[in-house]
C-alpha positions as CSV (number, residue, x, y, z in Angstrom):
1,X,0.0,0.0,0.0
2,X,1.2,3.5,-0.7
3,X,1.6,6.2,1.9
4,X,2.2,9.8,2.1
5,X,2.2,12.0,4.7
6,X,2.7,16.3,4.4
7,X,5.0,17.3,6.9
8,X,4.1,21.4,7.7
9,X,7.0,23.3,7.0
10,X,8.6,20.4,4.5
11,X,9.2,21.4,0.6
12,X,8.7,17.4,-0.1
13,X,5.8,14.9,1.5
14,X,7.0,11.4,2.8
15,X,6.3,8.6,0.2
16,X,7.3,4.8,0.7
17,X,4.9,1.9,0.6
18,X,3.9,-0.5,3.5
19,X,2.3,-4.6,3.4
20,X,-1.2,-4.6,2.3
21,X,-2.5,-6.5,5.6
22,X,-1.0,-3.2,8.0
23,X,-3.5,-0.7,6.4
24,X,-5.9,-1.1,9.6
25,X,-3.1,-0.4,12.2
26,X,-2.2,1.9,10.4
27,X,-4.9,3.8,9.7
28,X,-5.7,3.4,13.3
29,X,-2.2,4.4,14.8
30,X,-2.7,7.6,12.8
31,X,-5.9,8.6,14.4
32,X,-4.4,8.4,17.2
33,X,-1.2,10.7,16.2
34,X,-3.5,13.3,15.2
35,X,-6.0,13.2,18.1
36,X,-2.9,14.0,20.4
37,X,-2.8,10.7,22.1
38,X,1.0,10.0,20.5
39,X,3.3,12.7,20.2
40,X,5.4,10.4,17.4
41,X,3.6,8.2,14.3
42,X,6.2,5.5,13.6
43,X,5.8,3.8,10.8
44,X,7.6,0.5,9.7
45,X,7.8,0.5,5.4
46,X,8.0,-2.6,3.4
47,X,11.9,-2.7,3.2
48,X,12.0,-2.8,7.3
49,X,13.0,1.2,7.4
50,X,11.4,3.0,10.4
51,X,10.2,6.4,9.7
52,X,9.2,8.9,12.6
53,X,6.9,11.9,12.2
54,X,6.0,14.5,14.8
55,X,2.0,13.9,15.3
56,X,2.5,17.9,15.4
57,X,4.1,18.6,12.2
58,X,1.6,16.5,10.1
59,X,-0.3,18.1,7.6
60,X,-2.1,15.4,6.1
61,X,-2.3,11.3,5.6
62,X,-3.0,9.5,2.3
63,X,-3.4,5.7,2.6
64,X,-3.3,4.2,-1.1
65,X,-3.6,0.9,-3.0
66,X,-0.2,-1.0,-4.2
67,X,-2.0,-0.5,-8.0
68,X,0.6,0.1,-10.5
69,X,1.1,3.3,-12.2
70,X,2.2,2.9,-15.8
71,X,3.2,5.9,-17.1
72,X,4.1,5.7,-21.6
73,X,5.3,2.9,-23.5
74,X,5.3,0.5,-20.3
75,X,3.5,-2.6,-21.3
């Protein structure tokens, strides 16, 4: 599943994809960022990279299928 997150005060969102089966958690682990009750969202991407975002400094949260994107002569 693809994520991105808008950081406030960041030229560039936060893009990288995470399993399918985490899209519950994490849709769940983000509610809670943004109601206050975490002051980090950690988020573990598919490669095993942890990302940390300041529940504060996040502007917005897009949860996304996996779908490719073909872009031109791609077949």
């Amino acid at each position: 599943m693809d994520v991105r997150i808008g950081v406030t005060q960041a030229a560039r969102e936060l893009a990288f994809e995470v399993d399918d089966d985490q899209r519950d958690e994490l849709h769940g682990r983000v509610e809670a960022a943004l109601a206050g009750a975490k002051d980090v969202l950690w988020v573990i991407d598919r490669k095993g990279r942890e990302v940390a975002i300041p529940s504060a400094k996040i502007a917005y949260v897009e949860l996304g299928t996996s779908d490719e994107r073909r872009i031109g002569f791609g077949g």
